[in-house]
C-alpha positions as a printed Julia matrix, in Angstrom:
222×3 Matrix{Float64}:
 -43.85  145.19  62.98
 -43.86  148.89  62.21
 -40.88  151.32  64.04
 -40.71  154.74  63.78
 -37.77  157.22  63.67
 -37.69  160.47  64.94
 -34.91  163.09  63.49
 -34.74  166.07  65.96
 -31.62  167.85  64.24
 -32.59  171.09  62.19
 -29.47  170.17  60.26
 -31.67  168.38  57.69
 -29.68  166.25  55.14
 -26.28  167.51  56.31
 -27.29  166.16  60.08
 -25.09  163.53  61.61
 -27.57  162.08  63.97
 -30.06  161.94  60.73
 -27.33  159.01  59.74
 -27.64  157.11  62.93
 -31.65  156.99  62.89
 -31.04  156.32  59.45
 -28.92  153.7   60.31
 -31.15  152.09  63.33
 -33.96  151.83  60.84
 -31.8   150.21  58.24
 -30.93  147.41  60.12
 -34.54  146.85  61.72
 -35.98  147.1   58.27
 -32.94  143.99  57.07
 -34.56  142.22  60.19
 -37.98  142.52  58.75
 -39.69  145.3   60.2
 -41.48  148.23  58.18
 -40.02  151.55  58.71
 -40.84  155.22  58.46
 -38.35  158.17  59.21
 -39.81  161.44  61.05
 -37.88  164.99  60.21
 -39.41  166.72  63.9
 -37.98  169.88  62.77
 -39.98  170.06  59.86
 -43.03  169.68  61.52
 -45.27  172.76  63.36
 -45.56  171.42  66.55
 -46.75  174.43  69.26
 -45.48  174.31  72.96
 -47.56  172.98  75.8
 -49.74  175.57  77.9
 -50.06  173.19  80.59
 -54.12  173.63  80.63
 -54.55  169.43  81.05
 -57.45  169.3   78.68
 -55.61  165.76  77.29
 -56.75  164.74  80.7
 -60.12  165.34  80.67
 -60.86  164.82  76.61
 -58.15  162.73  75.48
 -56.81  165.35  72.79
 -55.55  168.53  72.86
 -56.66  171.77  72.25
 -53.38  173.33  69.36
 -54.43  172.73  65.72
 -50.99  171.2   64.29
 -48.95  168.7   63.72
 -47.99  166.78  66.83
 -51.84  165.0   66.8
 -50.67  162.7   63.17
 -47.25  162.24  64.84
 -48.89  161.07  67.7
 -50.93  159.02  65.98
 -47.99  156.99  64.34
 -46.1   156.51  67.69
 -49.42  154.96  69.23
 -49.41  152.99  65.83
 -46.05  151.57  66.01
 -44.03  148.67  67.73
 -40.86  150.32  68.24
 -39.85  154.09  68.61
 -36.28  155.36  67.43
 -35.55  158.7   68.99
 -32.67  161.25  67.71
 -31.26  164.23  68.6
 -27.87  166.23  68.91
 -26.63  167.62  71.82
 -27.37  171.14  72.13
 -26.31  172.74  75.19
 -26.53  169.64  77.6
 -30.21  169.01  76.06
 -31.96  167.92  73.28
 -32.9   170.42  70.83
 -35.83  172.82  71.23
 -37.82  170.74  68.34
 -37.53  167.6   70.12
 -38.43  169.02  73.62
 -41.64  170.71  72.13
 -42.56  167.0   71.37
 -42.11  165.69  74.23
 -43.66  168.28  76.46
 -46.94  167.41  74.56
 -47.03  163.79  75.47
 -48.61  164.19  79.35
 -51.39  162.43  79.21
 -48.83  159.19  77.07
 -47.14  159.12  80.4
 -50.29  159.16  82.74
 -51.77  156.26  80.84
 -48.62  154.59  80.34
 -49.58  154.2   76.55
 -46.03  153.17  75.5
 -46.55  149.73  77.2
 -45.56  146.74  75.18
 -43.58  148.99  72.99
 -39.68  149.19  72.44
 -37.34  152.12  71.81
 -33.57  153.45  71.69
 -31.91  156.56  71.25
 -28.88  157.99  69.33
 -27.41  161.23  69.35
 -24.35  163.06  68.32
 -22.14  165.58  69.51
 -19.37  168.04  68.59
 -17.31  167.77  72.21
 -19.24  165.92  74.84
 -22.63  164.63  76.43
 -23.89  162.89  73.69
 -24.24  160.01  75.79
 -26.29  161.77  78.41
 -28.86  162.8   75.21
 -29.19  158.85  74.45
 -29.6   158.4   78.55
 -32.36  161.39  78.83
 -34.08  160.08  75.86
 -34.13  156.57  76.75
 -35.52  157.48  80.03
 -38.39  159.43  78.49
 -39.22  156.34  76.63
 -39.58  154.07  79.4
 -41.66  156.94  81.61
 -43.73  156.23  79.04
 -43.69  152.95  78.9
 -41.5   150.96  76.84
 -38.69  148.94  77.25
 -35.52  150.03  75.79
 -32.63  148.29  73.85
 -29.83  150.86  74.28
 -28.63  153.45  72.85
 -25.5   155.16  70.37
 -23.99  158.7   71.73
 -21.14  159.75  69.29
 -18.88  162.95  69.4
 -17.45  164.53  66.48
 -14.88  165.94  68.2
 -13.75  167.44  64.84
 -13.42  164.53  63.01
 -16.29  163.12  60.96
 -15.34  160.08  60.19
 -16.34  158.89  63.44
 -19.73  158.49  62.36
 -18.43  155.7   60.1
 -18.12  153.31  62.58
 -21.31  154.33  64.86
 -23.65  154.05  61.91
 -22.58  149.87  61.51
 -23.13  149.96  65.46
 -26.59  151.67  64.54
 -27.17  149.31  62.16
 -26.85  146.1   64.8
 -28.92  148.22  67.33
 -31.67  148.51  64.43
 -31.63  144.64  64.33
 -31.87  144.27  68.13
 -34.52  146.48  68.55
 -36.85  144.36  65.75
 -35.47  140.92  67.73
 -36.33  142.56  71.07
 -40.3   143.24  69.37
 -40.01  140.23  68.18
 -39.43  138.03  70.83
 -41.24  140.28  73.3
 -38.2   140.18  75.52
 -38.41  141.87  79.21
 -36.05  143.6   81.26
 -35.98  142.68  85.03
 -34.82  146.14  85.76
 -37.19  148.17  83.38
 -40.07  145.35  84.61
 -39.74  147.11  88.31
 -39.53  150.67  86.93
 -42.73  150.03  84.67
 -44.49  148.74  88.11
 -43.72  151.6   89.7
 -44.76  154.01  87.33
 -47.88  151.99  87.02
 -48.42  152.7   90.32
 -47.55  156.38  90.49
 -50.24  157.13  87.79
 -52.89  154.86  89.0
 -52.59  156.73  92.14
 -52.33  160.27  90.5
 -55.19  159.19  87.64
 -57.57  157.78  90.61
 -56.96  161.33  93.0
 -58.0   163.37  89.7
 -60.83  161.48  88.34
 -63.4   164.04  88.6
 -61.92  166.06  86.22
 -59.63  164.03  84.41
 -62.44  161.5   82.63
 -60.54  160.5   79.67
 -57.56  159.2   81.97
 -59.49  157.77  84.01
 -61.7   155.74  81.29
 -58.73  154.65  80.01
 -57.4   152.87  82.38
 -60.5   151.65  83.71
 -60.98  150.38  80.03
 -57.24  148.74  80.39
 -58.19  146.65  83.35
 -55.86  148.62  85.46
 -58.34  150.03  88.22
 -60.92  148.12  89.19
């Protein structure tokens, strides 16, 4: 069981959401998973041009750092995703990610996997970070098994108590990969989604080939 944690806070060891992903993987790792924390920021990941080549080849054309990332989200069971609330958003780092991961969603290559979110705040909206994030992860694919939004609100020992509830998400998230538990309501959105791409994948298959191998390979069209 491997799970992954991604830091998106340029605030490197004096971040506060750095000690909830810390935290999450802590308490998956006392449940028996192997870990491995992620420090986005540190990484040169370019912005997406939009030119859909991961469509056609499978890989994209920017020489950096996002294709090893990549490679150890595909690799791993569970994805832990981080980020502070910066101006109603997540932070520029974690964005850049995400923007690269098109051709993820059309293939729906987070399937089977599990996720959560955390993310802190000085004065509001860190729950709407954990909510964003948690969506991204299941338009990917996965199932999610919730989610810690703190705010500071000036006083820092509020992290204190959200890094133990960090901690017990940690250990659901490694039960929930586990046990391969479902979600009725994530099961329907997953369907849908399914469907959405199929339908999108199937109307560009002239162009898009490695999409549409893929999920021809998958079993998914016939």
């Amino acid at each position: 069981m491997k799970i992954l944690g991604i830091n998106g806070s340029p605030r490197g060891a004096r971040s506060q959401t750095l000690r909830l992903v810390q935290a999450v993987l802590d308490g998956a790792e006392s449940a028996g998973a192997d870990v491995e924390l992620v420090d986005v920021t540190k990484l040169r990941i370019e912005y997406c041009n939009g030119c859909l080549v991961c469509c056609e080849r499978g890989e994209c054309v920017k020489n950096d750092d996002f294709a090893e990332l990549y490679h150890k989200m595909l690799e791993s069971d569970g994805i832990v995703l981080g980020s502070p609330n910066y101006i109603d958003s997540v932070t520029a780092q974690i964005k850049t990610m995400l923007d690269r991961m098109a051709d993820a969603i059309h293939c729906q290559m987070f399937i089977g996997k599990y996720g959560c979110a955390v993310s802190t705040a000085g004065g509001s909206g860190a729950d709407e970070v954990v909510a964003y994030l948690n969506r991204v992860l299941q338009t990917l694919g996965a199932n999610t098994v919730g989610g810690i939004g703190v705010v500071l609100a000036g006083d820092p020992e509020t992290i204190v108590p959200a890094e133990g509830r960090a901690y017990e998400l940690g250990r659901k998230l490694a039960r929930a990969i586990e046990k391969k538990e479902t979600y009725p309501d994530q099961e329907e959105f997953h369907a849908a989604m399914c469907d959405r791409m199929r339908a999108l994948v199937t109307a560009n298959r002239d162009r898009w080939h490695h999409e549409y191998d893929y999920w021809k390979e998958a079993g998914r069209i016939p």
